[in-house]
N, CA, C and O atoms as CSV, one atom per row, in Angstrom:
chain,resi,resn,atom,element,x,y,z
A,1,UNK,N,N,17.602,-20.648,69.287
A,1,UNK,CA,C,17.437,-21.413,68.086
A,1,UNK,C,C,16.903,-20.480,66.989
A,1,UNK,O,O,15.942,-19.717,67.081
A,2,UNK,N,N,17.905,-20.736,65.672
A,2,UNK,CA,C,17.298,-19.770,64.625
A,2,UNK,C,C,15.829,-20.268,63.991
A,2,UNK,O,O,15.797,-21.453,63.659
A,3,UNK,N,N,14.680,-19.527,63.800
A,3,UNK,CA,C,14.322,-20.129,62.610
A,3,UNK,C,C,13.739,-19.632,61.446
A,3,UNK,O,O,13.558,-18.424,61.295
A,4,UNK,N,N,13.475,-20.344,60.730
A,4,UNK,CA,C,13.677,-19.885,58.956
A,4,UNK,C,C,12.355,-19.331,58.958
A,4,UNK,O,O,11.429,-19.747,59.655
A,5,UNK,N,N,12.292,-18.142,57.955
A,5,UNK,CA,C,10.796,-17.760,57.405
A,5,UNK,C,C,11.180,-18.270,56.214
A,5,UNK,O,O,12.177,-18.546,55.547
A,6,UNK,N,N,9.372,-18.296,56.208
A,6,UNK,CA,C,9.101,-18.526,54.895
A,6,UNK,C,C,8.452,-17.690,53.939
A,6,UNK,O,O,7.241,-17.668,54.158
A,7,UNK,N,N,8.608,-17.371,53.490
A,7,UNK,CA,C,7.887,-16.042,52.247
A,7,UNK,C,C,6.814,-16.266,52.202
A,7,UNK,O,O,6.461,-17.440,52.090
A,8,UNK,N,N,5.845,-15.200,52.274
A,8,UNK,CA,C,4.774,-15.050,52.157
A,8,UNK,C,C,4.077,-14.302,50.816
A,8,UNK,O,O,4.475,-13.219,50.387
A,9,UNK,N,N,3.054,-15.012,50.276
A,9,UNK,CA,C,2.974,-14.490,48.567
A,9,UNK,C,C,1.566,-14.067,49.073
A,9,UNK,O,O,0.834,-14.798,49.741
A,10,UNK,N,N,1.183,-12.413,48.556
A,10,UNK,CA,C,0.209,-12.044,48.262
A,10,UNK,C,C,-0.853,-12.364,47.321
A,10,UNK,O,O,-0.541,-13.217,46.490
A,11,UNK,N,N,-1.953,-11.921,47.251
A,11,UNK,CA,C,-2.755,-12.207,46.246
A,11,UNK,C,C,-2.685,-11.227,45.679
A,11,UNK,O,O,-2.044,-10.335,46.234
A,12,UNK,N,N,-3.332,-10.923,44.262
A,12,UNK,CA,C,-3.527,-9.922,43.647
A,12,UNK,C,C,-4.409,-8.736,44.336
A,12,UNK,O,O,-4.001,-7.581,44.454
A,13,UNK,N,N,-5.776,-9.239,44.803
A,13,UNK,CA,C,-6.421,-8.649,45.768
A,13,UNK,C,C,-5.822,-7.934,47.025
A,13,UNK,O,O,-6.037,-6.816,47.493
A,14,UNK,N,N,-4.998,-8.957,47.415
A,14,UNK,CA,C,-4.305,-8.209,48.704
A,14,UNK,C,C,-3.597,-7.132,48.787
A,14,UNK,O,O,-3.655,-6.372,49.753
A,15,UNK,N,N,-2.536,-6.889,47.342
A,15,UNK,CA,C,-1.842,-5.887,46.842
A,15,UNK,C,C,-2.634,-4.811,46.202
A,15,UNK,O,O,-2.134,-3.695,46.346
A,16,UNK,N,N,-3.333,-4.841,45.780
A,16,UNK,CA,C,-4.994,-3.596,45.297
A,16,UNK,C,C,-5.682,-3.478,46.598
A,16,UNK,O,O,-6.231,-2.382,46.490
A,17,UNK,N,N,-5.966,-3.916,47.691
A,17,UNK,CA,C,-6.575,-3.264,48.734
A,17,UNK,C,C,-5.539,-2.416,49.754
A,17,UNK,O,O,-5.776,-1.630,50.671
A,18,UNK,N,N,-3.923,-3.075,49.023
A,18,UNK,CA,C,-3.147,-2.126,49.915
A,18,UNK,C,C,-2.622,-0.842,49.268
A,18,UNK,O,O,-2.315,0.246,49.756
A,19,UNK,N,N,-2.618,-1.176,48.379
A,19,UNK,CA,C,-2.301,0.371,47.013
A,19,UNK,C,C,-3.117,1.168,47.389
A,19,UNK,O,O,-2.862,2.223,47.971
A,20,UNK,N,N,-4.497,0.631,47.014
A,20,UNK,CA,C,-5.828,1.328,47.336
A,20,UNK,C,C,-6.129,2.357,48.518
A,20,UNK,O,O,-6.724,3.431,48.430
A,21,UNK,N,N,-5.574,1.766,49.634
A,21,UNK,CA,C,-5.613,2.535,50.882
A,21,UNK,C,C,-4.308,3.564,51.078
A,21,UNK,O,O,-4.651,4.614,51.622
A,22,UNK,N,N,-2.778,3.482,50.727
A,22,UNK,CA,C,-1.753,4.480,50.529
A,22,UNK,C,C,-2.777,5.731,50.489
A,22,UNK,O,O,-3.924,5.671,50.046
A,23,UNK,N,N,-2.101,6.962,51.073
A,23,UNK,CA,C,-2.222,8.032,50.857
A,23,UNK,C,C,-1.208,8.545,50.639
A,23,UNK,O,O,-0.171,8.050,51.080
A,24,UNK,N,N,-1.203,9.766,49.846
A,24,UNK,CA,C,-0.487,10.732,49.089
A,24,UNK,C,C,-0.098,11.597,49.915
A,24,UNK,O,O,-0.877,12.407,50.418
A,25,UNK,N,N,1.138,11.555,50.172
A,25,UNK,CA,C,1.743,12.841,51.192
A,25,UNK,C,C,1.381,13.763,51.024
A,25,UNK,O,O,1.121,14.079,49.864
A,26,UNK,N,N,1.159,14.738,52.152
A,26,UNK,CA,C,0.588,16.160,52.047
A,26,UNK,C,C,1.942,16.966,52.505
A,26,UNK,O,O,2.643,16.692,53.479
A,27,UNK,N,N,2.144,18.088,51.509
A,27,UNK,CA,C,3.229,18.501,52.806
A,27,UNK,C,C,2.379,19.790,53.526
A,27,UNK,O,O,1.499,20.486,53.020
A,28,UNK,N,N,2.944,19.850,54.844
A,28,UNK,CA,C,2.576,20.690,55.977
A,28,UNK,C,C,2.282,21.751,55.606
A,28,UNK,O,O,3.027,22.133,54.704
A,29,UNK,N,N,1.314,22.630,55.952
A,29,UNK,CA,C,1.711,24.328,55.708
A,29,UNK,C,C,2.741,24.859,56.250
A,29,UNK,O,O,3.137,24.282,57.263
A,30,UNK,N,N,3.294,25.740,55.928
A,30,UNK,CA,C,4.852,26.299,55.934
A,30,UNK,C,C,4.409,26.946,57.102
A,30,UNK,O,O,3.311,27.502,57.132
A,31,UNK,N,N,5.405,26.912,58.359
A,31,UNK,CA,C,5.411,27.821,59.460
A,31,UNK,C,C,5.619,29.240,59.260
A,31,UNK,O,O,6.332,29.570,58.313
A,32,UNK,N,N,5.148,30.064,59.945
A,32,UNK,CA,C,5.935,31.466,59.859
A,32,UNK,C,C,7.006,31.092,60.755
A,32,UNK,O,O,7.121,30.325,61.711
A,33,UNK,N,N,8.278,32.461,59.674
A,33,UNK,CA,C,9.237,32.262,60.280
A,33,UNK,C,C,9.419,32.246,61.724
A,33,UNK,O,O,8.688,33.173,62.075
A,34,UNK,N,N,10.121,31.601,63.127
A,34,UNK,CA,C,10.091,32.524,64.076
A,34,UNK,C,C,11.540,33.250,64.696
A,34,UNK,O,O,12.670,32.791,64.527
A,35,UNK,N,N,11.216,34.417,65.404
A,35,UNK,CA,C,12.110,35.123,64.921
A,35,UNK,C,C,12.681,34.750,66.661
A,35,UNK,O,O,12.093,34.468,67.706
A,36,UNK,N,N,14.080,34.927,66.275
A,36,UNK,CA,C,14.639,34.680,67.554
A,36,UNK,C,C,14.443,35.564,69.017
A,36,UNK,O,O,14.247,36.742,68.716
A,37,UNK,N,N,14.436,35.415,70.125
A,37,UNK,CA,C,13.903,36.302,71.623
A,37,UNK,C,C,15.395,36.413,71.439
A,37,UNK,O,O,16.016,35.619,70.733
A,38,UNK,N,N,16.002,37.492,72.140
A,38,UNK,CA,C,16.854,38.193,72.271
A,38,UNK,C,C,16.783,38.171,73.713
A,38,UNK,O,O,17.398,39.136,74.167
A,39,UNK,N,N,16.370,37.584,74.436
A,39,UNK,CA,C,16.407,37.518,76.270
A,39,UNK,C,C,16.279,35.899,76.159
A,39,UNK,O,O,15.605,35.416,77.069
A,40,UNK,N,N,16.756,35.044,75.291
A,40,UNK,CA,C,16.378,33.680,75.697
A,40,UNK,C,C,18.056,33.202,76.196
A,40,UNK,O,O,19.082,33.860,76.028
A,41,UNK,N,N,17.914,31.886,76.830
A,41,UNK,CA,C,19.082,32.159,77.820
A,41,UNK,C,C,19.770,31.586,76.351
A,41,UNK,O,O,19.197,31.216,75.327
A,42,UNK,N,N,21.560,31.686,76.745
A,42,UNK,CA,C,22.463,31.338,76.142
A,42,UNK,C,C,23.082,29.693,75.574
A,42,UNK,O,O,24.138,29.095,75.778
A,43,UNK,N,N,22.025,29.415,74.906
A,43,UNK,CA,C,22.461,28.062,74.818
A,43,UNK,C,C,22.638,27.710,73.119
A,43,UNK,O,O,23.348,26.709,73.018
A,44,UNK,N,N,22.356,28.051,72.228
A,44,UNK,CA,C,22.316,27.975,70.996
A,44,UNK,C,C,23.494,27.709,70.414
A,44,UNK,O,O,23.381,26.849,69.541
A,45,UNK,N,N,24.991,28.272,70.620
A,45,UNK,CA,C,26.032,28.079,70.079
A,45,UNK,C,C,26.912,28.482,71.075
A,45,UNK,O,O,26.674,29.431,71.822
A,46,UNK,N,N,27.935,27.793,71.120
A,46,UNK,CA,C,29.739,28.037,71.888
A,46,UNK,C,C,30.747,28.054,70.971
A,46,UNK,O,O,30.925,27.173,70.130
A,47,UNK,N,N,31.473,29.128,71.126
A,47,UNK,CA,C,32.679,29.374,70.230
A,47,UNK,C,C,33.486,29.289,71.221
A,47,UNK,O,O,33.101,29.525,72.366
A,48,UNK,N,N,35.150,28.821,70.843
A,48,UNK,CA,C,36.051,28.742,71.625
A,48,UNK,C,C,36.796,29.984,70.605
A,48,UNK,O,O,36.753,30.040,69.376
A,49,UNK,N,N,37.582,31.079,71.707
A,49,UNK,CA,C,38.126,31.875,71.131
A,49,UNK,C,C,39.265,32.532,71.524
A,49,UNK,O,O,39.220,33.449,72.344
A,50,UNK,N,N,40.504,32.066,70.903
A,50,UNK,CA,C,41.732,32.188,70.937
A,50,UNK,C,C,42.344,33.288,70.955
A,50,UNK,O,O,42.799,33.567,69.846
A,51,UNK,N,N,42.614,34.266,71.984
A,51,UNK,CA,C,43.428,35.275,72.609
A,51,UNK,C,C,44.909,35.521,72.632
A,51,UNK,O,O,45.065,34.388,73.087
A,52,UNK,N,N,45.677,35.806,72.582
A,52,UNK,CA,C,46.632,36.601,72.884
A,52,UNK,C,C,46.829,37.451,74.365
A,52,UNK,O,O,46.129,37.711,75.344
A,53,UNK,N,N,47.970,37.667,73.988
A,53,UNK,CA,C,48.217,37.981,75.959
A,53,UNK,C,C,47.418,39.751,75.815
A,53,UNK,O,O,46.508,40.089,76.572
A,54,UNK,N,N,47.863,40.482,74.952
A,54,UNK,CA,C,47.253,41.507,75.090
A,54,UNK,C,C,46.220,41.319,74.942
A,54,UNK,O,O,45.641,41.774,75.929
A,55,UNK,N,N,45.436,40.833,74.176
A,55,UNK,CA,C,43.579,41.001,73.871
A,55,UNK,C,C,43.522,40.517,74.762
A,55,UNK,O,O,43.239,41.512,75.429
A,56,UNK,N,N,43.562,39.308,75.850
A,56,UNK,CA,C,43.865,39.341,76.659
A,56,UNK,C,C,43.344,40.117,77.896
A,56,UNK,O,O,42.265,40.130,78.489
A,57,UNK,N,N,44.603,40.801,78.065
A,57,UNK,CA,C,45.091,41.811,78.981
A,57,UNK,C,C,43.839,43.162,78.698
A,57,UNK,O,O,43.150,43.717,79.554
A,58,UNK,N,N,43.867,43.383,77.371
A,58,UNK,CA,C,42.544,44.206,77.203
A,58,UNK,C,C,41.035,44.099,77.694
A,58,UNK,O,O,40.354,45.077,78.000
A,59,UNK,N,N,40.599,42.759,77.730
A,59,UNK,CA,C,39.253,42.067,77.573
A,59,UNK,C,C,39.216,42.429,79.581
A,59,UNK,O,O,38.475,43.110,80.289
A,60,UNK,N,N,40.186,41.728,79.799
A,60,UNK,CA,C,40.120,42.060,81.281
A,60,UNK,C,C,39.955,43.333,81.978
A,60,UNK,O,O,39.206,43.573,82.925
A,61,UNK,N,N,40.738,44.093,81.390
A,61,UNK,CA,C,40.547,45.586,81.728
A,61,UNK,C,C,39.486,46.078,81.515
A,61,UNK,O,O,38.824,46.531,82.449
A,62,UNK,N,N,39.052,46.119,80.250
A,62,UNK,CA,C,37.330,46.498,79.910
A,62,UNK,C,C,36.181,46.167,80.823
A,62,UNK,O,O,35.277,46.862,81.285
A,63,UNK,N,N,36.577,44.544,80.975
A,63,UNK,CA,C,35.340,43.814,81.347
A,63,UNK,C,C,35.466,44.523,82.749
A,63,UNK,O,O,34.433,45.045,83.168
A,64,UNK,N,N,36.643,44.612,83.556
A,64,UNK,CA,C,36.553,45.202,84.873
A,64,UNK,C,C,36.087,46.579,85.154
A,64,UNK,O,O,35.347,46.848,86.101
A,65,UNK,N,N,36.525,47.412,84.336
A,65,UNK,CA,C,36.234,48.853,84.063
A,65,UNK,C,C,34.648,49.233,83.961
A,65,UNK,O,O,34.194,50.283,84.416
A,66,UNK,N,N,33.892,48.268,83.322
A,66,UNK,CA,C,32.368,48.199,82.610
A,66,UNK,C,C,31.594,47.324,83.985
A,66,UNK,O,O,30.389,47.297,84.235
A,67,UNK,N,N,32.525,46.761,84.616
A,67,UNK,CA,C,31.721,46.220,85.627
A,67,UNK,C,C,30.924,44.796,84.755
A,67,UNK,O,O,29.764,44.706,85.159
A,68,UNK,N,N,31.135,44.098,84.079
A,68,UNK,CA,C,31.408,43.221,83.694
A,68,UNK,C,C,31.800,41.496,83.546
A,68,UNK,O,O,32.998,41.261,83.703
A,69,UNK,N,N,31.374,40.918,83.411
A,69,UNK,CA,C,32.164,39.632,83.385
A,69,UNK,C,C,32.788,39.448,81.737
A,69,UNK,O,O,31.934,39.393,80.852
A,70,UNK,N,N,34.117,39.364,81.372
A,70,UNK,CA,C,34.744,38.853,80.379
A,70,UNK,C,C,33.676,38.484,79.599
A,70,UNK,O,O,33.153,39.540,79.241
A,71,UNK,N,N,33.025,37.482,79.109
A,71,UNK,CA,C,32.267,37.079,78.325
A,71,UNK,C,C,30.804,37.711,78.070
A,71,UNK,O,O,30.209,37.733,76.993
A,72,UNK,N,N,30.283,38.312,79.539
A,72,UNK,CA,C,29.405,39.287,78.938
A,72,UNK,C,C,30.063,40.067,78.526
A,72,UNK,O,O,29.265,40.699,77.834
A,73,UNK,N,N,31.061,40.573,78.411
A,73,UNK,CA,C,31.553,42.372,77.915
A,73,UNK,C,C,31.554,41.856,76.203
A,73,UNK,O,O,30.944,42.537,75.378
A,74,UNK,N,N,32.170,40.816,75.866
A,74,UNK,CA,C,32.500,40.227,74.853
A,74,UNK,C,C,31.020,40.042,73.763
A,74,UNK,O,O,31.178,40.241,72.559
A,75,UNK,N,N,29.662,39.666,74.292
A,75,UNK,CA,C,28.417,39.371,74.275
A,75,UNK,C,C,27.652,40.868,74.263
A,75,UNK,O,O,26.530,41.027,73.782
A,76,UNK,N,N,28.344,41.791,74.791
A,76,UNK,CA,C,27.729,43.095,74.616
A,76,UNK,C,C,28.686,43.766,73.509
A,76,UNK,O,O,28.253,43.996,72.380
A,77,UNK,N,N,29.471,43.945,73.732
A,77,UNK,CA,C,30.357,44.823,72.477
A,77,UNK,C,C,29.712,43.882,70.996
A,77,UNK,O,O,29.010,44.311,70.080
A,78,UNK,N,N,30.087,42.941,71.143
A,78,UNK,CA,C,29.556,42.034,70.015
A,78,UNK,C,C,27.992,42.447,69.381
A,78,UNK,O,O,27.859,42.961,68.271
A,79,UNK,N,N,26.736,42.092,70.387
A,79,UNK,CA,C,25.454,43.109,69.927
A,79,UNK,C,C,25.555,44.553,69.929
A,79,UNK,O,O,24.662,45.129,69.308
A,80,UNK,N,N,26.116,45.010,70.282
A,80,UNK,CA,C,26.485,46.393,69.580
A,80,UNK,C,C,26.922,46.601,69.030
A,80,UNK,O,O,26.646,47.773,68.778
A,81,UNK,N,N,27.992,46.107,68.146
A,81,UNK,CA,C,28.822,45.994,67.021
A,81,UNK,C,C,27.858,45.587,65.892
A,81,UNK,O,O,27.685,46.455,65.036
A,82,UNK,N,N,27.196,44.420,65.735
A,82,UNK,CA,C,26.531,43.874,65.048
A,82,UNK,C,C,25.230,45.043,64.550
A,82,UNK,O,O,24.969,45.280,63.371
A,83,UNK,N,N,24.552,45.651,65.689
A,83,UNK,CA,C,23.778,46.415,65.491
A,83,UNK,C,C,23.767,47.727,64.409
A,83,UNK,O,O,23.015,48.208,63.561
A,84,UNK,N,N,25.016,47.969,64.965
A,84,UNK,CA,C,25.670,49.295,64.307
A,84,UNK,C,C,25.855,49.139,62.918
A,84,UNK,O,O,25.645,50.067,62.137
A,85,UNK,N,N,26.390,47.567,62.418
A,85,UNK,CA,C,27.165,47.032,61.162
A,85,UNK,C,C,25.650,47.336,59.976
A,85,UNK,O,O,25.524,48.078,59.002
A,86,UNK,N,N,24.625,46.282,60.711
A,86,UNK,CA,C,23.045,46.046,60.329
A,86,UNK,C,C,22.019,47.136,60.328
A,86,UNK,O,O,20.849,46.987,59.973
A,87,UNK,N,N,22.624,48.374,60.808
A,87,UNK,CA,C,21.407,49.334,60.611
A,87,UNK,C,C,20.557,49.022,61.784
A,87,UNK,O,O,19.518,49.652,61.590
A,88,UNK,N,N,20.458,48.342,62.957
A,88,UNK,CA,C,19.518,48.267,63.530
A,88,UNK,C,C,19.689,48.956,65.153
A,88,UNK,O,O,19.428,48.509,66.269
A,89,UNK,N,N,20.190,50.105,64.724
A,89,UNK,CA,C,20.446,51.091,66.411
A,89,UNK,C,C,18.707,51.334,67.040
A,89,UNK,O,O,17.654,51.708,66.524
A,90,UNK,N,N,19.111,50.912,68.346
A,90,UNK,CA,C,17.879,51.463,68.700
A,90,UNK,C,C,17.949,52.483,69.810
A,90,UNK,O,O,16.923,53.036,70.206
């Protein structure tokens, strides 16, 4: 069974003791940045990435050659690539 409200009217008082009490947003202190772990496991992003028979045929060879799994070889050439691009050889 539905039933009806009925509106409820404040007093003047009631609306000044509730103004009254509002507080004024604070905003937070700003975090330091944090900087990403470079050993944290792999979960942050998935790319799907579209091959060809040779790249392919390449990725396999490498990854086998390097001792490797395909996607780590892919995950290492990649941070080393990146490194090299960024100045950040270590």
């Amino acid at each position: 069974m539905v039933t009806k409200r009925t509106p409820q009217t404040a007093s003047a008082d009631a609306i000044e003791r509730f103004v009254a009490g509002a507080e004024i947003p604070v905003k937070p202190a700003p975090q330091p940045a944090k900087t990403p772990d470079p050993h944290s496991r792999q979960k942050h992003k998935a790319m799907t990435l579209p091959l060809n028979e040779y790249e392919s045929d390449l990725l396999e060879r490498a990854a086998a050659k390097t001792g490797r799994s395909q996607l780590g070889y892919i995950r290492f050439v990649m941070l080393q690539q990146a490194r090299r691009d960024l100045g950040l050889e270590e």
